[in-house]
C-alpha positions as CSV (number, residue, x, y, z in Angstrom):
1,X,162.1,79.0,26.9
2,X,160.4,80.6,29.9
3,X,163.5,81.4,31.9
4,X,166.0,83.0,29.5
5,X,169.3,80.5,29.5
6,X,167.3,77.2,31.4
7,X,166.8,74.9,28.9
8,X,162.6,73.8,28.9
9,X,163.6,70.1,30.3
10,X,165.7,71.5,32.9
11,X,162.3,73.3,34.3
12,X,161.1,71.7,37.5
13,X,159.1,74.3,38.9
14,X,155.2,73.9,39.4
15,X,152.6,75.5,36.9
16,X,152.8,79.3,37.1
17,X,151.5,82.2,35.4
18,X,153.9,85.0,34.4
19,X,153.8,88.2,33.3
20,X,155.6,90.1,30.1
21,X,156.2,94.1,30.3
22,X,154.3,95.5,27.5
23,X,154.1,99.3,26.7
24,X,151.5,100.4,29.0
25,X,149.7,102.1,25.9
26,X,148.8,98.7,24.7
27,X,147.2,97.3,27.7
28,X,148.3,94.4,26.7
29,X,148.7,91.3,29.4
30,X,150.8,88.4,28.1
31,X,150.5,85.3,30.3
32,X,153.3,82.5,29.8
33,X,152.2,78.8,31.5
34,X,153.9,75.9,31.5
35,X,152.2,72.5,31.8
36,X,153.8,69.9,33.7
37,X,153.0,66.2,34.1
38,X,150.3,66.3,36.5
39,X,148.6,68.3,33.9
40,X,148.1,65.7,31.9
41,X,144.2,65.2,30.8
42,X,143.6,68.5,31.5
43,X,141.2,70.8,29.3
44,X,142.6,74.1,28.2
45,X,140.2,76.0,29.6
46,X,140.5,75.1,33.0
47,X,143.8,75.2,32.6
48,X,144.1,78.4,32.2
49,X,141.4,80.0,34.2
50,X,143.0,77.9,36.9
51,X,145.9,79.5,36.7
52,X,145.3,83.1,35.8
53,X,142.1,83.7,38.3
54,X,142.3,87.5,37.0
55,X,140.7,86.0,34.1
56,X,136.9,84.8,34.8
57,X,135.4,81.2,32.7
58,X,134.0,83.9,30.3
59,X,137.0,85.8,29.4
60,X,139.0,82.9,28.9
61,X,136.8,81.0,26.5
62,X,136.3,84.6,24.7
63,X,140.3,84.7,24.2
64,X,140.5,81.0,23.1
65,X,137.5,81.9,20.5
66,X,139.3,84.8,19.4
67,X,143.0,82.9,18.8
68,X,144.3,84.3,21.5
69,X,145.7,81.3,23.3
70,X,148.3,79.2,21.8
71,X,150.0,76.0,22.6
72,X,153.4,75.7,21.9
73,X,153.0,78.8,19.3
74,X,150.0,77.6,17.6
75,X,145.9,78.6,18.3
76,X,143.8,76.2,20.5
77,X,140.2,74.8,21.1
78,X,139.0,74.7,24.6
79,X,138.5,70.9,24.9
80,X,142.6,70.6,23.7
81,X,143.7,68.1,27.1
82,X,147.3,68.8,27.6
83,X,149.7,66.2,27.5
84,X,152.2,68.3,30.5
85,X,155.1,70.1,29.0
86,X,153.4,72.7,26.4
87,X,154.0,76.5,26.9
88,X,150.4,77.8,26.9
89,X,150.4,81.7,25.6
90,X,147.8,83.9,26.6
91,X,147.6,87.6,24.8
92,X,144.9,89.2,27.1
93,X,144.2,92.0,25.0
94,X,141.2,94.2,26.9
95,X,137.9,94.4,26.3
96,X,136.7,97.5,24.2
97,X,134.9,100.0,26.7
98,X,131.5,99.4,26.4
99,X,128.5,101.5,27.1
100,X,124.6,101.6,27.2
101,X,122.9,102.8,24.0
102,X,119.7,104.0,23.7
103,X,117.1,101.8,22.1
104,X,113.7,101.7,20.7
105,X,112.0,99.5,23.4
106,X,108.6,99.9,24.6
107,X,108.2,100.1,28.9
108,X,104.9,99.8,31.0
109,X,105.7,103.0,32.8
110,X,103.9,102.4,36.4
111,X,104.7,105.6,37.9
112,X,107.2,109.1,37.2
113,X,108.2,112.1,38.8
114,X,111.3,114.7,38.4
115,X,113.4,111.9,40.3
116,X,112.4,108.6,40.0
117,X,110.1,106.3,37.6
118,X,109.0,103.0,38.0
119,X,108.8,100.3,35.0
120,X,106.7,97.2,35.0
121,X,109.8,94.7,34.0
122,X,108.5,92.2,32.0
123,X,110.0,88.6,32.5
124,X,113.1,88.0,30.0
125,X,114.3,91.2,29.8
126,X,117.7,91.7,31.9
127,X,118.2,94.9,33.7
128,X,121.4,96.2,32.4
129,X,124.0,94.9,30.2
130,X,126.4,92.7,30.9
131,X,129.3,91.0,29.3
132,X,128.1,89.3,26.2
133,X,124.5,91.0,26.5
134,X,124.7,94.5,25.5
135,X,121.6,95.4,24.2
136,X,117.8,94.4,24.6
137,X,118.1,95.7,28.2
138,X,115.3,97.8,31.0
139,X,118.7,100.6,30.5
140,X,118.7,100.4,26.7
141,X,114.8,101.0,26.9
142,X,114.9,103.5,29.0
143,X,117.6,105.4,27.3
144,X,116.0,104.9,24.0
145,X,112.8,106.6,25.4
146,X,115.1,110.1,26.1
147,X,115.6,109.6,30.0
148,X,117.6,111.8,31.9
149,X,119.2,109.1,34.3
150,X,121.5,109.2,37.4
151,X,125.1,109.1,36.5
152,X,127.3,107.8,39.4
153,X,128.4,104.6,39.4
154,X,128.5,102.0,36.6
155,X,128.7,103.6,33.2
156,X,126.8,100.5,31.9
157,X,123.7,101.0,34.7
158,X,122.7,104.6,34.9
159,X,119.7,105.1,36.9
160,X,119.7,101.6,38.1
161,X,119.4,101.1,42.1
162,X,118.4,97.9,42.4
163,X,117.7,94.8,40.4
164,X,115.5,91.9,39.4
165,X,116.2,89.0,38.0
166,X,115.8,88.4,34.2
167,X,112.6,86.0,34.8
168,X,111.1,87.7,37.3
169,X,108.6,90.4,36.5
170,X,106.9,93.6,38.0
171,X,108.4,97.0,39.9
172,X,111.4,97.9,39.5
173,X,112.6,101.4,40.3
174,X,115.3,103.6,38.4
175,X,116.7,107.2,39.9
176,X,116.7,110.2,37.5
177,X,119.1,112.0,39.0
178,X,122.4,111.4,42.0
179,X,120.6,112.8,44.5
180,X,117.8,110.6,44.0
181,X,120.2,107.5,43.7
182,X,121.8,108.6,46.7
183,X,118.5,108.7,48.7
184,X,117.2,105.6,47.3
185,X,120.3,103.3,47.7
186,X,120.7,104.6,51.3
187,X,116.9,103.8,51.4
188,X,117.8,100.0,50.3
189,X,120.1,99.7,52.8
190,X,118.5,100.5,55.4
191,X,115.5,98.2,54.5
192,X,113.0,101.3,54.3
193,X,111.9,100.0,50.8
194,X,109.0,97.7,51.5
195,X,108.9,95.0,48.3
196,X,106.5,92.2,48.0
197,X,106.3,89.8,45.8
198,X,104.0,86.9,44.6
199,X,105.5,83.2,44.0
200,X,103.8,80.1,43.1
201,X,106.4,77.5,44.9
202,X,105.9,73.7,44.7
203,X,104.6,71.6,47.7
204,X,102.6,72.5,50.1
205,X,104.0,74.3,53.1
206,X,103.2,73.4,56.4
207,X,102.5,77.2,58.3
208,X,100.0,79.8,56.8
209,X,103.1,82.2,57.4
210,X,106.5,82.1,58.5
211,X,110.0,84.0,58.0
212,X,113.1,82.2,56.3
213,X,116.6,83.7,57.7
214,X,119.7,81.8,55.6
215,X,123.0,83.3,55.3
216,X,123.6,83.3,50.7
217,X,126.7,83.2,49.0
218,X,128.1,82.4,45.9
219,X,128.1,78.7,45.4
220,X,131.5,77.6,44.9
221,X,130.8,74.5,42.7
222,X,127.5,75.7,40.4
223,X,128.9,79.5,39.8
224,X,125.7,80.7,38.2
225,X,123.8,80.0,41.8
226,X,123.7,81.1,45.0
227,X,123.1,78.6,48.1
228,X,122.5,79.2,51.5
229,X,125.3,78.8,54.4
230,X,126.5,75.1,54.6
231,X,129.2,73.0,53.7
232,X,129.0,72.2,49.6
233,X,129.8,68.4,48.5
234,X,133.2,69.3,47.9
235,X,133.8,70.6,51.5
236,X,133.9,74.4,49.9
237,X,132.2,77.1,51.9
238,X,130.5,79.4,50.2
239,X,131.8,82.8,49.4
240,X,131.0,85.8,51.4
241,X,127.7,84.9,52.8
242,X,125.4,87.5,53.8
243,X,122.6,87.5,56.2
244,X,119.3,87.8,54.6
245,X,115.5,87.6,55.6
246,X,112.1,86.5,53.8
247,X,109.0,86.2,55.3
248,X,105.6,84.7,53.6
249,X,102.2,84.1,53.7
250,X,100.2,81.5,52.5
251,X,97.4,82.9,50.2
252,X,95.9,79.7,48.8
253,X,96.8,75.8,48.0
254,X,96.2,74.5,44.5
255,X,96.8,70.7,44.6
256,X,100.4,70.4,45.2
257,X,101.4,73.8,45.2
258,X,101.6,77.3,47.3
259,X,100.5,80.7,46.1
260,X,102.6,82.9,48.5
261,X,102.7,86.4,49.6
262,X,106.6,86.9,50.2
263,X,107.9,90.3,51.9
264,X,111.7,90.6,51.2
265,X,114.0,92.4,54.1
266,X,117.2,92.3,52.4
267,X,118.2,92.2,49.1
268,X,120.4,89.4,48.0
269,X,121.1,88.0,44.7
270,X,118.1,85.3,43.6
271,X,117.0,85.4,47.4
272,X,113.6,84.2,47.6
273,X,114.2,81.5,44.9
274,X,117.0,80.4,46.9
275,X,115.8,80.5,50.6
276,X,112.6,78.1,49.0
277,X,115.0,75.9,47.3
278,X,116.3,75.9,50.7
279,X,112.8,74.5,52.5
280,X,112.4,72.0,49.6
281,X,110.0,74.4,47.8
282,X,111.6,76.0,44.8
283,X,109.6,78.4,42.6
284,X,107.3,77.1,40.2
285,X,109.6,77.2,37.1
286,X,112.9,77.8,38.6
287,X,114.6,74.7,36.9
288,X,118.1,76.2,38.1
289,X,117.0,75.8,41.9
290,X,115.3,72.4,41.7
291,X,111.9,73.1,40.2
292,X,110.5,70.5,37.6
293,X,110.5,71.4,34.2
294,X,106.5,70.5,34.0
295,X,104.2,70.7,37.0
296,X,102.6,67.4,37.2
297,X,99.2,67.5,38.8
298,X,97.3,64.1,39.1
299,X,97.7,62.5,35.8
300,X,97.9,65.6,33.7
301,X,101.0,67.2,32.7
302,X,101.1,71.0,32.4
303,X,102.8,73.0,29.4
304,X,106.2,74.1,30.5
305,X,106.1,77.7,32.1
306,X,109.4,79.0,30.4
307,X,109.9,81.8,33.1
308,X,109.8,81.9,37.1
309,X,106.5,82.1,38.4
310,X,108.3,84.8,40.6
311,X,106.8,88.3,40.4
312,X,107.6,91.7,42.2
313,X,103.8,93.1,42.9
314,X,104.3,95.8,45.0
315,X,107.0,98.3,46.3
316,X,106.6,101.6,48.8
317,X,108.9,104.4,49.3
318,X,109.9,107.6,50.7
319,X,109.7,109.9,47.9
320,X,113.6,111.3,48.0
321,X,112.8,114.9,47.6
322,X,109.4,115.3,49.6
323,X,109.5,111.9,52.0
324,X,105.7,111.4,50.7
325,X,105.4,107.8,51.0
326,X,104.7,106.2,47.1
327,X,103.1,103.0,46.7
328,X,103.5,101.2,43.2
329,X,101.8,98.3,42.1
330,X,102.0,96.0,39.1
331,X,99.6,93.5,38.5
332,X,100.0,89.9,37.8
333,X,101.0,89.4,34.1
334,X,98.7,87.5,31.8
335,X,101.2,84.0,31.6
336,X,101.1,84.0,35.2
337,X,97.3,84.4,35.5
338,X,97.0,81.6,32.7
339,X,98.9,79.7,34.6
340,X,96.6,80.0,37.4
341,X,93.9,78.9,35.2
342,X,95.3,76.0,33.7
343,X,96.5,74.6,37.4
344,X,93.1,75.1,38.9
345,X,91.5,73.5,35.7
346,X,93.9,71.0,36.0
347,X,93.1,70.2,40.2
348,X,89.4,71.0,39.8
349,X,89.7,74.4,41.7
350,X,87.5,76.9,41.0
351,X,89.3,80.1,39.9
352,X,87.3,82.0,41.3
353,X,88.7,80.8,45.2
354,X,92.1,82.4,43.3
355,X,91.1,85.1,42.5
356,X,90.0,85.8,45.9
357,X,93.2,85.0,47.5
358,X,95.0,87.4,44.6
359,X,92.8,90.5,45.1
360,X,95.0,93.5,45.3
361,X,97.3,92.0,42.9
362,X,94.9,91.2,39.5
């Protein structure tokens, strides 16, 4: 029984979720749901993360994996569709505090100074960890090569001020010390970080330049995505969206694609692959924001990419301690270059017409 004394088939309330005292040294949640008919068909997952929303996707399937959701009593698969009717236990035990440990990792090191130093991310590798993806991270590298870095915030990004995605590569800066974090996130926010980055984006687009300025949010039905400010297919708006601002330059056309000079103003999650998504000109690669999974150029199929051809060339800063203005470069990384190659082989380019357009940036 849920309600002490009510027998179960007496219960006509809706689906709720509610909570047992535990002793607080535990830590220990304890979530009691009862499935009625309208539940029927319903996977157990979704059940549940439907109606405990203080448990994310994630953390439910990891307490389903772990036995730690049982129907009427007994441990549970994910796909299990209720029939309305079962109790549905959940023993949120929490998650072991985790931390970042230092790692043997080698890092292009672009530039250092007492404060700051900038790394030359290479596509794949994520910035921090996460849940589920501790190690193998820019933090574990830099950790593993002795690095004093900042300490407020997150215990799991030290140093980190700003991010890039896991396929992008190129500059990435990391603060040695608070009051360098200090200066450089108020730097971010107030857009006196210049940051431009080179994209290869499908199509060909229409201006030699042009600024893109889309609200991005969280989009409420693909939750690994952001969109840009509109209605979704459901009739969901987007969650929190936030103004942001990319401008571009055309720096050559190679058959049906654009090799693109993009300056970024703000800093949103995935921004410039989704404000091109947006104009109907993902990112060569970007699979998750519309781009084909082979470029296709006449009759010739090229090999997959496997990354976004997405890469952050070039970032200038006031130095926080001194103000002297730092300019970092990374070149374009040898996949992206081969890529180059093959696509102009490919359209009957020359690469040298490329190479021109890229100078600065080789």
């Amino acid at each position: 029984m849920i309600f002490p004394g009510i027998p179960l088939q007496d219960i006509r309330l809706s689906t709720a979720c509610y909570n047992r005292p535990v002793p607080a040294e535990t830590q220990l949640e304890i979530h009691e749901l009862l499935a009625v008919a309208t539940d029927a068909g319903t996977r157990l997952d979704r059940f549940v993360a439907a109606h405990c929303p203080e448990l994310s996707r994630s953390r439910v399937q990891e307490l389903i994996d772990g036995g730690l959701v049982l129907v009427n009593g007994k441990p549970a698969k994910s796909s299990q569709k209720l029939r309305g009717g079962e109790i549905i236990t959940v023993r949120a035990h929490p998650r072991p505090a985790t931390r970042a440990e230092a790692e043997s990792i080698s890092l292009d090191v672009l530039y250092e100074d007492d404060d700051v130093i900038a790394i030359n991310k290479a596509a794949g590798m994520t910035v921090h960890a996460g849940a589920g993806n501790v190690s193998g991270t820019l933090v574990n590298a830099l950790l593993g090569r002795g690095q004093a870095l900042s300490q407020s915030g997150d215990p799991l990004r030290p140093g980190i001020v700003h991010r890039l995605d896991k396929e992008t590569s190129g500059v990435i800066l990391v603060a040695k010390n608070d009051a360098a974090h200090a200066k450089l996130g108020e730097a971010f926010r107030q857009r006196a970080i210049a940051k431009t980055y080179i994209a290869l984006v499908q199509g060909i687009l229409g201006e030699k330049s042009g600024r893109i300025e889309l609200a991005i949010g969280r989009d409420p039905i693909h939750r690994t995505r952001m969109t840009t400010l509109r209605k979704s297919w459901h009739a969901a708006d987007i969650a929190n969206p936030r103004e942001a601002r990319t401008d571009w330059k055309a720096l050559a056309k190679i058959d049906n694609t654009t090799l693109v000079e993009v300056q970024l103003h703000t800093g949103r999650t995935h921004q410039i692959r989704v404000h091109f998504s947006a104009l109907k000109h993902p990112v060569v690669g970007d699979t998750l924001y519309g781009a084909a999974s082979e470029l296709r150029v006449g009759k010739l199929t090229l090999p997959p990419l496997k990354r976004n051809f997405l890469h952050a060339a070039k970032l200038g800063l006031a130095q926080p301690r001194t103000g002297a203005w730092i300019e970092v470069r990374a070149v374009l990384p040898v996949e992206l270059r081969e890529y180059l190659k093959k696509l102009c082989d490919a359209a009957g380019e020359p690469q040298s017409r490329i190479d021109a357009a890229l100078a600065g940036y080789l």
